[in-house]
C-alpha positions in Angstrom: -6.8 -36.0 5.1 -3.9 -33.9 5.6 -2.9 -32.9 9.1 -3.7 -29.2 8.7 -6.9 -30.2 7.6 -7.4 -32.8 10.2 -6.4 -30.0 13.1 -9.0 -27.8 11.2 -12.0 -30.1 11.7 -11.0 -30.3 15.6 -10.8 -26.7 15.8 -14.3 -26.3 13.7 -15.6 -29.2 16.7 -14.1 -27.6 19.4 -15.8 -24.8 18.5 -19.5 -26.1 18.5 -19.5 -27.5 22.2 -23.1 -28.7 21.1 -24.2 -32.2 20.4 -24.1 -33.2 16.6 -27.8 -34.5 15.1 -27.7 -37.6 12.9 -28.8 -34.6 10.3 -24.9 -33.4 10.8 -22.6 -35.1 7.8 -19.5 -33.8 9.8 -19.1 -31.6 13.5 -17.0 -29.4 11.1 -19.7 -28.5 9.0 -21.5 -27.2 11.6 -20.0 -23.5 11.4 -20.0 -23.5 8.2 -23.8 -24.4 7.3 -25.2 -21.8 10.7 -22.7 -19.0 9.0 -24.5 -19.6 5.9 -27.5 -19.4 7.3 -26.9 -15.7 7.9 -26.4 -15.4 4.2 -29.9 -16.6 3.4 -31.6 -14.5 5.6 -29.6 -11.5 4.5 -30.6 -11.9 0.9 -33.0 -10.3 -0.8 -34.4 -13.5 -2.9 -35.9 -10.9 -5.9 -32.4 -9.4 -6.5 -29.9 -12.2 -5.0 -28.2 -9.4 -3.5 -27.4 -9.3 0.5 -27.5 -6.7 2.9 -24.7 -4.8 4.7 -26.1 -6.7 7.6 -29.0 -8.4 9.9 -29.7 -8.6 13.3 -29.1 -11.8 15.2 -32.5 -12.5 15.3 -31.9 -13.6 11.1 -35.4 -11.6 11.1 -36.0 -9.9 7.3 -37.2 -6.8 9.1 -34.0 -6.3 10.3 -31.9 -6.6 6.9 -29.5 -3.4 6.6 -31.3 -1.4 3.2 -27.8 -1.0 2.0 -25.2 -3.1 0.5 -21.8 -2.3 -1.4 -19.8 -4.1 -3.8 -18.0 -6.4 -1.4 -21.2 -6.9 0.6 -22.3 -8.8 -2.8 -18.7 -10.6 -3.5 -19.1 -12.0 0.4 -22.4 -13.5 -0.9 -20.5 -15.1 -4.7 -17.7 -16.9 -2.6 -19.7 -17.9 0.1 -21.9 -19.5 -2.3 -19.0 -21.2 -3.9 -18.1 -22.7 -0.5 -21.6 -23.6 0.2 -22.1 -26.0 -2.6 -18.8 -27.3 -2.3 -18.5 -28.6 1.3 -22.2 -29.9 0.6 -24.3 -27.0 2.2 -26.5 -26.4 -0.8 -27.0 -28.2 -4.1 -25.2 -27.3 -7.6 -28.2 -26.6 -9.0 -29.1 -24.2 -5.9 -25.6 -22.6 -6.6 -26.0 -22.2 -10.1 -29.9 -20.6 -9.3 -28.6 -17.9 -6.9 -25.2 -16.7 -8.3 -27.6 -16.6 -12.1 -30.0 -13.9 -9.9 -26.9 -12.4 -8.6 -25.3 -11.7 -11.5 -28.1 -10.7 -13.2 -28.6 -8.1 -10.9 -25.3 -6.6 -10.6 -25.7 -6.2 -14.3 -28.6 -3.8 -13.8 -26.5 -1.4 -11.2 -25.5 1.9 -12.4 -21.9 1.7 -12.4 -19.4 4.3 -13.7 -19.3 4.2 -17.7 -15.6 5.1 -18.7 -13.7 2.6 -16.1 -16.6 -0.3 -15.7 -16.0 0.4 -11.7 -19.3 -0.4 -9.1 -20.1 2.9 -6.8 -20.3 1.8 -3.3 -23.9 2.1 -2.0 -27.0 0.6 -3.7 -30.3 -0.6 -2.4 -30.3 -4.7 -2.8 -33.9 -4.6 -3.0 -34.6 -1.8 -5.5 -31.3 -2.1 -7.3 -30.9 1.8 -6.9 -28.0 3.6 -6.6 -28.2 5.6 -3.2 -28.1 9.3 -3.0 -29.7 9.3 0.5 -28.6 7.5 3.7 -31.3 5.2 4.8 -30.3 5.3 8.1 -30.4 9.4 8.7 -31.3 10.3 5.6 -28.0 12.3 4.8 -26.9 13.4 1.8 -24.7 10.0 -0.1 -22.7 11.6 -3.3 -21.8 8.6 -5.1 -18.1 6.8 -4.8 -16.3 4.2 -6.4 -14.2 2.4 -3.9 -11.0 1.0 -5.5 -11.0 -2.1 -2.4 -14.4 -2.8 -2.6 -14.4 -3.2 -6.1 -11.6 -4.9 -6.2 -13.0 -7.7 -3.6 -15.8 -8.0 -6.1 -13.6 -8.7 -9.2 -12.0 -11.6 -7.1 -15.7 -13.0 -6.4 -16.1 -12.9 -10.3 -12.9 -14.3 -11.2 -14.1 -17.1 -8.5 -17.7 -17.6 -10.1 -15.8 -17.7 -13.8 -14.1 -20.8 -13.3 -16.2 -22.5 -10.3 -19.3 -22.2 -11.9 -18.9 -22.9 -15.6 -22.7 -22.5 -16.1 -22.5 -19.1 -15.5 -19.0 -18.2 -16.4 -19.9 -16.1 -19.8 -22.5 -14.0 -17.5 -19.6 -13.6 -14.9 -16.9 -12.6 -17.7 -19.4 -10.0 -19.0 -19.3 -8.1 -15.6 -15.4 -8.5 -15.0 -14.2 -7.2 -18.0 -14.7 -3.4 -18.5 -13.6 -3.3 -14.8 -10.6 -1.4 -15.1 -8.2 -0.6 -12.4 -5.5 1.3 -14.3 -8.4 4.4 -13.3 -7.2 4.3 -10.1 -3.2 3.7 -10.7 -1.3 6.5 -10.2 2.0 6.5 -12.1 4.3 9.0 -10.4 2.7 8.4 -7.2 6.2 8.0 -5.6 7.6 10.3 -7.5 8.4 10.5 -11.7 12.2 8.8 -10.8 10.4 5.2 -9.4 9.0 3.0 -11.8 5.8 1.9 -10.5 3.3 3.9 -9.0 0.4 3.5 -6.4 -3.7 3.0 -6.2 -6.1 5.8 -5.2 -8.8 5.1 -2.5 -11.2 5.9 -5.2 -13.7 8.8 -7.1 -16.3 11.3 -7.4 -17.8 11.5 -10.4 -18.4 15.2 -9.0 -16.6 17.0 -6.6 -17.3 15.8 -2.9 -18.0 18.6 -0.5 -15.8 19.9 2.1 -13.6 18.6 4.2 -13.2 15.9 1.6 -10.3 16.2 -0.2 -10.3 15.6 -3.9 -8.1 15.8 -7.0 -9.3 16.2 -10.3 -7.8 13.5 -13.3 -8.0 10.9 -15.2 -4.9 8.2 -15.0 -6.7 6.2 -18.6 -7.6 9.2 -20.1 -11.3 7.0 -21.0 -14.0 9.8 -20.2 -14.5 12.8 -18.4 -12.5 13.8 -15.5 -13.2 12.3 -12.2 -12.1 13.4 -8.4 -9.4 11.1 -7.1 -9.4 10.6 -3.3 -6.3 12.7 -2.3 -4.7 9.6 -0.8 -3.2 6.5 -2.0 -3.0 3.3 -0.6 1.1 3.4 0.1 1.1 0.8 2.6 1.5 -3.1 1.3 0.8 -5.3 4.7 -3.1 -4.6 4.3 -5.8 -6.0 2.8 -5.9 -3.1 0.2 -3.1 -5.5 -1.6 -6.1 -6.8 -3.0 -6.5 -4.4 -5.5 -2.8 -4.9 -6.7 -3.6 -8.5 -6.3 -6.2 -8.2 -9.1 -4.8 -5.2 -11.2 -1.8 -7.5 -11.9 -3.6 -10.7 -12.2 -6.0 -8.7 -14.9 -2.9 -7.3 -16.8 -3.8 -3.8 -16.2 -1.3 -2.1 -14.6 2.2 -2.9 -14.8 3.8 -6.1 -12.8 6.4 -3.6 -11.1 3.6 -1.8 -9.2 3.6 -5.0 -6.6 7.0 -3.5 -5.1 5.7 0.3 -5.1 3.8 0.4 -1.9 5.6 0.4 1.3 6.4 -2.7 3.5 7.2 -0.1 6.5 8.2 3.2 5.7 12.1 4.4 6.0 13.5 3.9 9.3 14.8 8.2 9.4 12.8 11.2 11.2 11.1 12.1 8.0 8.9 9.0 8.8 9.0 9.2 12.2 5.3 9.5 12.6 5.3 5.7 12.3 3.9 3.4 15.1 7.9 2.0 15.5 11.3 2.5 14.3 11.9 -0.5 11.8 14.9 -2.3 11.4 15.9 -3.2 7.5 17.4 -1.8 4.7 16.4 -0.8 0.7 16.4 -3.2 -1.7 15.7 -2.9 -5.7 13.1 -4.9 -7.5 12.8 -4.8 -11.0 13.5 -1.4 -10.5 11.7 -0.4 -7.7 14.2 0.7 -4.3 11.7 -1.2 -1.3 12.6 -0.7 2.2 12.2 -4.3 3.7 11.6 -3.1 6.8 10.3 -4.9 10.1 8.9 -4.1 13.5 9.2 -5.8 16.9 6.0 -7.1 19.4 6.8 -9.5 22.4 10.1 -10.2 20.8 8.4 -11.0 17.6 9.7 -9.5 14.1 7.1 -9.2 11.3 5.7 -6.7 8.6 3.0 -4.3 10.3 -0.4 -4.0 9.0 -2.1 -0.4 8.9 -3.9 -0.6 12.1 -2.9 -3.7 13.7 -5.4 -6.0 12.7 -6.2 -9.7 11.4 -8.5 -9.2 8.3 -5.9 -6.8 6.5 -3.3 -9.2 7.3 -5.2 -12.5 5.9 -7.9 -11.6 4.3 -6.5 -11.3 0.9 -4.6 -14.9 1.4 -8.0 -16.2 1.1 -7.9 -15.7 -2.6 -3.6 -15.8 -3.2 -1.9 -18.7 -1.8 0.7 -15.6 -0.4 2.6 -18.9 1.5 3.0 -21.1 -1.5 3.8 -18.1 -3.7 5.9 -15.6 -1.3 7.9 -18.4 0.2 10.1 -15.8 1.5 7.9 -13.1 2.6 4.5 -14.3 3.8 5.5 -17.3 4.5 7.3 -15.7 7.5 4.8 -13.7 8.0 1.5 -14.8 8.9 1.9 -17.3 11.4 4.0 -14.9 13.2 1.7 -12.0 12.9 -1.3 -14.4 14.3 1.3 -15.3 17.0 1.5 -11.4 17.9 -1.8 -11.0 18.5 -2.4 -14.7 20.5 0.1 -12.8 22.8 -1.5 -9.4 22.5 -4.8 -10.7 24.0 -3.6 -13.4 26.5 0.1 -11.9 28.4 -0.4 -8.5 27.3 -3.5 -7.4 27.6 -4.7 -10.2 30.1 -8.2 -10.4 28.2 -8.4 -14.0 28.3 -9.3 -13.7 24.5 -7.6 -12.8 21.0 -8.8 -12.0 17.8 -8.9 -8.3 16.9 -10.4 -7.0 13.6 -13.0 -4.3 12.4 -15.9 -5.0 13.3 -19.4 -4.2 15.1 -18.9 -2.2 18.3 -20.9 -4.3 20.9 -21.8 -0.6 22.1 -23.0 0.2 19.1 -22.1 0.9 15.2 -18.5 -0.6 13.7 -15.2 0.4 14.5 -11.5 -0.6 13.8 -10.0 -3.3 16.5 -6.5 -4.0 16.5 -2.9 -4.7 18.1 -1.9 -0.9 18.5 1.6 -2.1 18.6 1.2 -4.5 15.0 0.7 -1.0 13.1 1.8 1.4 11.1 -0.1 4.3 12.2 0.9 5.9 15.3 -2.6 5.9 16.9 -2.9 2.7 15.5 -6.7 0.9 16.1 -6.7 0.0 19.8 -8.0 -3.5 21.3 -10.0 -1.9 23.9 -13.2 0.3 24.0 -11.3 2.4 26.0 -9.0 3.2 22.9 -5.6 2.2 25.1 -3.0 3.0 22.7 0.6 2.6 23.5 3.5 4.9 21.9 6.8 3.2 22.2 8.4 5.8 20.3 10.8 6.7 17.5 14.6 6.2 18.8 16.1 9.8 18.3 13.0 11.3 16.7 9.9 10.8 19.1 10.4 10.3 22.6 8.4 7.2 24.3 5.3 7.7 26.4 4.7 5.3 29.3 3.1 2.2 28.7 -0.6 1.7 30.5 -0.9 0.2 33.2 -3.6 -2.0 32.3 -6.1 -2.0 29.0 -10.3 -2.1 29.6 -13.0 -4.0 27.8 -11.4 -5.7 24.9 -13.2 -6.5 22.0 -12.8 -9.8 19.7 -14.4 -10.9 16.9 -14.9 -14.6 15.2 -13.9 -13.6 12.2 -10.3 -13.1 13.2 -9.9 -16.3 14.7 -11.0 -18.0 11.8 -9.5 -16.7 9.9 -6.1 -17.4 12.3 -6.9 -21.0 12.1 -5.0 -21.8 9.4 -1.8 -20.7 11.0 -2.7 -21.6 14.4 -5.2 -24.1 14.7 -4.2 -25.1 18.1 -4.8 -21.7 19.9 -8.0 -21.1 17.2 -9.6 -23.7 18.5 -9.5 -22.9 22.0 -9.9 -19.6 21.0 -13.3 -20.4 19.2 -14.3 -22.8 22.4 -13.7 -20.0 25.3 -16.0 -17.8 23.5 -18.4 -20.4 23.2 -18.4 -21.2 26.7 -18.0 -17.5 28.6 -20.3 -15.6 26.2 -24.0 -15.9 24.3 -21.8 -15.4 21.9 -23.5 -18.0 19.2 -26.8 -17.8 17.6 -28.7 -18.9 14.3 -26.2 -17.5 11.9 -23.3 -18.8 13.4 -21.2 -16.6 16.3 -22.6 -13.5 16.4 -20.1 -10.8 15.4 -18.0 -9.2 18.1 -17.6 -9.5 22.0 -16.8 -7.3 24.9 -14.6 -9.4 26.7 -14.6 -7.7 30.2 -18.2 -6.3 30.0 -19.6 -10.0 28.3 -21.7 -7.4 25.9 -22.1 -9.0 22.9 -23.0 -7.0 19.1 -25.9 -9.6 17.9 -26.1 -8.8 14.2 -24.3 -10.5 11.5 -22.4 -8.6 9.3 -21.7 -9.7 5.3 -18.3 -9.2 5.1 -17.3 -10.3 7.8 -19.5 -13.6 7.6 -17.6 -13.8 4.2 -14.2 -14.2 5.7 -15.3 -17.3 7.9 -16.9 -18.8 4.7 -13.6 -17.9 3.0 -11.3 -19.2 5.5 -13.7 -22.5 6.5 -13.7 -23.4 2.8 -10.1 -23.2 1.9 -9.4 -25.2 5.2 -12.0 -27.6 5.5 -12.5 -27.9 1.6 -8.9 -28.4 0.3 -8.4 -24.8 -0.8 -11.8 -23.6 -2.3 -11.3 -20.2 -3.2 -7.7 -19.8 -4.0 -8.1 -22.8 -6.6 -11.1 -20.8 -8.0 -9.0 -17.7 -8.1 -5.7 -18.3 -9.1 -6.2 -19.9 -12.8 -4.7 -17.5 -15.8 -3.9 -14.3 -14.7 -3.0 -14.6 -11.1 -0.9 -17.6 -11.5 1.0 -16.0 -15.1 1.7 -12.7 -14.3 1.2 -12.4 -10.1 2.5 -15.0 -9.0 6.2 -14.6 -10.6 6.9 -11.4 -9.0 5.3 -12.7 -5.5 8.6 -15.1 -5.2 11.0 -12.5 -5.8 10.8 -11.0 -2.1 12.6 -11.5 0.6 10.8 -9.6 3.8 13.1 -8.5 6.7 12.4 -11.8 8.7 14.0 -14.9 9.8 13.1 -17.8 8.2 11.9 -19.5 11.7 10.6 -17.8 14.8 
């Protein structure tokens, strides 16, 4: 066993802090089979889709009546990882991912681009045109990241599960992501262009903002969300990740969206200045730009936060392939936000991500600090945010004083433990101890740190990451050998090792 993988199994035993029945092959699948456990009870068995979510409880009653497109690609990979670290049988595999398939070949999807709309009933199978929750009014959407998270679970299935891999294929192939792909998104003089957040096939009422197009020219006009994803540290990379691996937009458009933006007043909006400089790839003039935390450099996220950092490196092995870019990257980044929650904040915890409020409902977590936007997703329920200024274009507020309830979540720290399974583990092992933070489907999905409240559902995404994370740690690299075959490795992977982020090569 290598040693990352043996510091993984003490990090996954650290964890438990509960004795270990002769029932238990391994401590270290411990996580893993509780977590799926969520995913079971979450299902509906008829459809072989999961819910959005389900209360802590893993009671039925309590499933979510909603589910999206990565909702159901969670459920495909976690699956995978199931059957391979010994959780469920092949032929239990092959069973469930059959029903799930078969399903998602009976949702309404849009015709001309093969794209998934975002809400549908997992029991019924419909497509949702009223909120279950309030009964508002849900005007249908294709989400170019959630279907985008899907079309990696299918490339998974395709070559993990043979059995089923002609049923899989059948579903990935009129996805097209060229819909979304902009072209002159950066302007007609830069060759490569950006992805829109999605469509209407109608226009959305106000205050949505949509533009009317068609990038493929394949069917009627749609309405484009009126931004793009322009931003490449975030875990929207996944839909470039897959557009290039697919062959469907052009090889270029990895270098089109923005590492940080220019370091001058006309982006002086942005969270920092960044130090760096342009550079041209095949075509395409990057700023490789960087910020600074706790004397840290690294490549800010969006919001400051650990799934859009590594949750598309469950899929691309970014540190095998970007040896010069994430491969400076995302132990550092995990680094920034070890020091975020323990000398910074003084929370006694780390780990921020989107997640459940434990007050109530989801919102964004992060390292204000670790992201581009300027108000940035704050660590605290208090919303702390810190402005550290734009040298000669924004002047520098003062820094709190102190920050409130900080809120961590599981997933984050596993899916830190890869690239820092020391400070994961005890990470994992202090919320153990201080909080009921741990329950039938594995930890429970966000804690309060201060207040000890704790958000007692599990959510499907974000169960996902930890099956993600556990299987490519514990199981030799699960999903990224599942994923990477053909496409990804042909056309992705060459332009991956041409960068060179603005970061020493040690820190």
């Amino acid at each position: 066993m290598s040693r990352l993988r043996t510091a993984v199994v003490a990090v996954l035993a650290a964890a438990l802090l509960t004795p270990v029945t002769p029932a238990d092959a391994s401590p270290a699948l411990r996580l893993v089979r509780d977590t799926w456990r969520s995913f079971t009870a979450m299902t509906v068995p008829s459809t072989g889709l999961p819910a959005d979510h389900i209360g802590g409880a893993l009671d039925p009653a309590t499933r979510a009546r909603y589910t999206s497109p990565t909702n159901i690609g969670s459920y495909l990979w976690s699956a995978v990882v199931a059957e391979d670290l010994g959780v469920i049988s092949r032929r239990e595999l092959v069973s469930r991912v059959r029903t799930t398939l078969s399903s998602l070949g009976r949702l309404r999807r849009h015709p001309a681009s093969g794209q998934f709309y975002n809400w549908y009933d997992p029991a019924t199978l419909s497509l949702l045109h009223t909120w279950p929750e309030d009964g508002s009014v849900v005007y249908p959407f294709a989400s170019s990241v959630d279907n985008a998270w899907l079309a990696a679970a299918l490339m998974v299935v395709r070559n993990a599960v043979p059995e089923v891999r002609a049923q899989a294929q059948e579903l990935l192939a009129p996805m097209d992501f060229a819909f979304y792909y902009d072209p002159v998104a950066r302007g007609p003089e830069v060759p490569a262009g950006l992805m829109r957040g999605g469509f209407w096939d109608a226009p959305p009422p106000a205050p949505q903002c949509s533009l009317p197009g068609n990038y493929t020219g394949a069917g009627p006009e749609v309405y484009y969300t009126c931004h793009t994803y322009g931003t490449f540290a975030s875990e929207t990379r996944m839909i470039t990740y897959v557009a290039i691996s697919l062959g469907q937009v052009p090889a270029a458009h990895y270098f089109a969206p923005w590492r940080t933006f220019p370091d001058t007043c006309d982006w002086g909006w942005q969270e920092q200045k960044p130090a760096g400089r342009f550079v041209d790839y095949l075509g395409v003039p990057v700023f490789e730009g960087s910020y600074t935390y706790r004397g840290l450099r690294f490549v800010p996220t969006w919001g400051g936060d650990m799934f859009e950092e590594l949750m598309p490196d469950m899929f691309v092995p970014e540190v095998a392939w970007g040896r010069d870019s994430w491969a400076r990257q995302h132990s550092v980044y995990v680094r920034g936000q070890i020091e975020h929650g323990l000398s910074d904040a003084k929370y006694g915890h780390w780990g921020f991500s989107p997640s459940s409020n434990p007050e109530g409902g989801y919102r964004e977590y992060g390292v204000d600090l670790m992201g581009l936007d300027t108000l940035g997703y704050t660590s605290d329920e208090e919303r702390t945010s810190v402005d550290v200024g734009f040298e000669g274009c924004r002047d520098p507020q003062p820094l709190p004083s102190s920050y409130g309830d900080g809120v961590v979540t599981p997933h984050a720290v596993v899916l830190a433990s890869a690239y820092q399974p020391h400070a994961a583990a005890a990470e994992l092992a202090r919320l153990r101890r201080d909080f009921d933070s741990y329950g039938p489907g594995g930890f429970y999905d966000a804690v309060a740190v201060r207040s000890g409240t704790v958000a007692k559902r599990y959510l499907a995404l974000d169960q996902g990451m930890i099956m993600g994370a556990l299987g490519n740690l514990v199981g030799g690299n699960v999903l990224r050998d599942a994923f990477t075959p053909g496409g990804p490795t042909t056309r992705l992977r060459p332009v991956m090792a041409m960068e060179e982020f603005n970061l020493p090569r040690r820190q």
